[in-house]
C-alpha positions in Angstrom: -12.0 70.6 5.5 -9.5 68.1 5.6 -9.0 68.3 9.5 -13.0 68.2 10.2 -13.4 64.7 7.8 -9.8 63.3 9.6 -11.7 63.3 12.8 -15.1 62.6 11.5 -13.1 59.5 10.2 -11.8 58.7 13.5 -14.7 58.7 14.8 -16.3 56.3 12.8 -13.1 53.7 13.6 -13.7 54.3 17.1 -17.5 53.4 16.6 -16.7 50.3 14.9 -13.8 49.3 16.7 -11.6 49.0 13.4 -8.5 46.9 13.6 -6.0 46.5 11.1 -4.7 44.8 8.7 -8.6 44.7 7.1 -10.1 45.6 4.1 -12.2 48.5 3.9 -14.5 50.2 1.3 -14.8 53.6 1.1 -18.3 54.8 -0.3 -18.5 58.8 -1.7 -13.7 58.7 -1.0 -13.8 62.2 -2.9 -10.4 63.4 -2.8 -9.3 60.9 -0.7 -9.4 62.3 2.9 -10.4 59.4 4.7 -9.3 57.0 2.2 -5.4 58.2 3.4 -6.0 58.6 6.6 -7.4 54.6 6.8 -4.5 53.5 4.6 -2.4 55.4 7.0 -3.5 53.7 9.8 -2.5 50.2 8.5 -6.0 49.4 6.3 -6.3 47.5 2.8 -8.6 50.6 1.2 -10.6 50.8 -1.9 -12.3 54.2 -2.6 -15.2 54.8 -4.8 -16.4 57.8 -6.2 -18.8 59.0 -9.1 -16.5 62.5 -9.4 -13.9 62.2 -11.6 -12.2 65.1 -10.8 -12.2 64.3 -6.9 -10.7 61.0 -8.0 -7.5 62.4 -10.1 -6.5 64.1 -6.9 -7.0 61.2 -5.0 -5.2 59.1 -7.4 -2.2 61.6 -7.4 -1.7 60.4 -3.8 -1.2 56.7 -5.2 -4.7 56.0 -3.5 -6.2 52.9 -4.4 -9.6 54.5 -5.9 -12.1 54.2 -9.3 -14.9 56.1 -10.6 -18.3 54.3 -10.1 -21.3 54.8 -8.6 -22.1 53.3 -5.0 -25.8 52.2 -6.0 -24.2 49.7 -7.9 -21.5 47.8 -5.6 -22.6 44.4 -7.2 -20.9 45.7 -10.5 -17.8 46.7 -9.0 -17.3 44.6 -6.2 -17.2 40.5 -5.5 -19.7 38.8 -3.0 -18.1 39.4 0.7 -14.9 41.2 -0.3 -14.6 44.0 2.8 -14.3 43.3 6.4 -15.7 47.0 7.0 -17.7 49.6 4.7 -17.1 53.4 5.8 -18.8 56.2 4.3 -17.6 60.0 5.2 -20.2 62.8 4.3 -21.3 61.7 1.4 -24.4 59.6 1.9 -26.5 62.7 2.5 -27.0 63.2 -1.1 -28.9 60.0 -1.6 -32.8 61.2 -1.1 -34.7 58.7 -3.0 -35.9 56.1 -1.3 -35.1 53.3 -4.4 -31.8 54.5 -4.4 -31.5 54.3 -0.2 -32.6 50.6 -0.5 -30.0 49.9 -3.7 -27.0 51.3 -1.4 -28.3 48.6 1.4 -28.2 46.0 -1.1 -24.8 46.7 -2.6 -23.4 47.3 0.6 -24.9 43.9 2.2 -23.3 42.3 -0.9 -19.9 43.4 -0.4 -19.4 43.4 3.4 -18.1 39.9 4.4 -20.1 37.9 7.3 -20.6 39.8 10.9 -18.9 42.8 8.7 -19.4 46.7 10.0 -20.2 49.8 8.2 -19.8 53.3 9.9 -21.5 56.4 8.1 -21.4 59.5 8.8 -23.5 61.8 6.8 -26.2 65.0 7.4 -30.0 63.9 6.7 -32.0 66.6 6.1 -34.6 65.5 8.8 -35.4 62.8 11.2 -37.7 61.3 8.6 -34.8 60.9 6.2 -32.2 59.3 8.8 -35.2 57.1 9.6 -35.3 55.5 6.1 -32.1 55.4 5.9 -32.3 52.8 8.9 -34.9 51.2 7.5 -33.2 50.8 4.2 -30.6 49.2 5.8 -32.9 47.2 8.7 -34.7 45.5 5.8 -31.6 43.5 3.9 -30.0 42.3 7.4 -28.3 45.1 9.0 -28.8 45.9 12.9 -29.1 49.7 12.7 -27.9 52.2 15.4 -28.2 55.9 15.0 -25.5 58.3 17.2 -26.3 62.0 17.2 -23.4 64.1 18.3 -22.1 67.7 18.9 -18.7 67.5 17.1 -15.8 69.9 16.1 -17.4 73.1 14.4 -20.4 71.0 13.3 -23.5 71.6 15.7 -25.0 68.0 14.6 -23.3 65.4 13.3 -24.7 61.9 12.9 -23.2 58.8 12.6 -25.0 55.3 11.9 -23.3 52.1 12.7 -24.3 49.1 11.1 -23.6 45.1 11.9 -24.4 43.1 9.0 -26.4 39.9 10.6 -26.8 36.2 9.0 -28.3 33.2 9.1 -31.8 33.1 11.4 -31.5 36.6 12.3 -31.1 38.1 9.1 -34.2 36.4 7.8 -35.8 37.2 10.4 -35.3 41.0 9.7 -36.0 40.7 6.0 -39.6 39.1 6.7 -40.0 42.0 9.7 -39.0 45.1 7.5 -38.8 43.6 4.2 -41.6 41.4 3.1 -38.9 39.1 1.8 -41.0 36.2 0.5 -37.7 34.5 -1.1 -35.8 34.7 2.9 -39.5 34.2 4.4 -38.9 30.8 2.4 -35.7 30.1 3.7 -36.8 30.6 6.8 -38.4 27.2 6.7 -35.3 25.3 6.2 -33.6 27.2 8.9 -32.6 25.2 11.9 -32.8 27.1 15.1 -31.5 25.8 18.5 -32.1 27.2 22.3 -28.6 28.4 22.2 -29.0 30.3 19.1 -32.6 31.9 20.0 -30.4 32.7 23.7 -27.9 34.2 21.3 -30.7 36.3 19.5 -31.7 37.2 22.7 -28.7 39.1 23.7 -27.6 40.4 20.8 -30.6 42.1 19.8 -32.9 42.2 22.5 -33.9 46.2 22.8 -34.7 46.0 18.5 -36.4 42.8 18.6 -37.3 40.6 21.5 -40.4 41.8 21.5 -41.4 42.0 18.3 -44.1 39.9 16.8 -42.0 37.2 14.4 -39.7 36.5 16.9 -42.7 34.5 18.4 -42.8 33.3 14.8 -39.5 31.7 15.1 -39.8 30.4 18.5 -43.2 29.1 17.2 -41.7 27.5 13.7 -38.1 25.4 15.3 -38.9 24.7 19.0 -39.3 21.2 18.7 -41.1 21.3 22.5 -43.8 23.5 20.9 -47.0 22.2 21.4 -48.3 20.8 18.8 -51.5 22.5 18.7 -50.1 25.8 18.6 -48.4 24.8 15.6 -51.3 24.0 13.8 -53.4 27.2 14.6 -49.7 28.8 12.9 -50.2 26.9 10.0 -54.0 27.4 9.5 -53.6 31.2 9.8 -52.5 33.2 6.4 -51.3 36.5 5.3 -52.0 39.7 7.9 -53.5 36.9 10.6 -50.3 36.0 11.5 -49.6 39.4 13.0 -52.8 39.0 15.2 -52.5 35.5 15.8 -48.7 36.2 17.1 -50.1 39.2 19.4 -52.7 37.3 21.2 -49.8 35.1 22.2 -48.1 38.1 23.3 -50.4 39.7 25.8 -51.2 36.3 27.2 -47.9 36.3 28.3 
């Protein structure tokens, strides 16, 4: 048992390209396996845990760990406190889809700027590592999902997660979110060619394509025509989705 969540563990710093000294957050620690192994390697860790029993053998190791409950973070945790979030086969136990979306939030709380979180867990089906994804895709994450053959495990899956700000994480609230408090904020964004370029790049398989990228390109080029801007603003609610699609295949 130990051995198998060591190299699950090193997997998920290889995934996220973990460098110490940073501070990490354990989600699910348990006993401590990869909690040790992390503080081993040179980390600042914090392990949290809902077992209290897991947690007095972790403790006996002099790991830095505390009973709560990982759907609540913003109780436990400041704003932006960990440079990384890792979570070691424990996530799998959160099926309802309330509860998916409250470990997104409290992890998007606590992860500082540009921050990483590597989970490794076993969904029941693909419909459950899907919302998982979503969950995450909808408060500002970038979402990538690796299946793997590993050890004595036949499928293991591990999600890696960038935590995104500014333009592009409002832009992924109002996509997957419905965010009307960022789809606000979005107004008072400035966006520039070289941040849109950026955008671009970073994200161009997930998102260049998608319709409310058009809807930023549309809302801060200044060189947008001024007449398109006016058919964006006379449009409401679900029109907006076609409106931005017949600019699409005119392309």
């Amino acid at each position: 048992m130990k051995k198998i969540q060591e190299e699950l563990t090193l997997k998920v710093v290889e995934l996220l390209e973990m460098k110490p000294p940073a501070k990490v957050l354990d989600l699910g620690c348990g006993v401590g396996f990869s909690t040790n192994l992390l503080r081993e390697m040179g980390f600042e860790v914090i392990g949290i845990d809902i077992n209290p029993l897991m947690l007095e053998k972790a403790k006996v190791k002099g790991l830095n760990v505390f009973l709560g409950d990982f759907r609540e973070l913003e109780k436990h945790f400041k704003e932006k406190s960990f440079d990384y979030v890792v979570s070691v086969s424990a996530l799998q136990w959160v099926k309802n889809w309330n509860d998916m979306k409250r470990v997104a939030e409290g992890v998007y709380y606590v992860l500082k700027d540009n921050g990483k979180v590597g989970i490794q867990f076993y969904p029941f089906s693909e419909v459950e590592l899907n919302m998982f994804c979503k969950a995450f895709r909808r408060v500002g994450f970038n979402c990538k999902a690796i299946i793997e053959s590993f050890s004595s495990q036949k499928r293991v899956v591990f999600i890696v997660l960038h935590k995104l700000k500014g333009a592009i994480n409002i832009m992924l609230r109002v996509r997957y979110g419905g965010n009307v408090q960022a789809y606000k904020l979005s107004r008072r964004v400035k966006i520039d060619k070289e941040t849109i370029k950026n955008i671009t790049n970073s994200l161009a398989e997930e998102l260049a394509k998608r319709m409310y990228y058009k809807l930023l390109l549309l809302k801060f080029l200044p060189e947008i025509k001024a007449v398109e801007k006016r058919k964006l603003k006379a449009i409401k609610g679900k029109e907006i989705e076609k409106f931005l699609d017949r600019l699409s295949n005119s392309e």
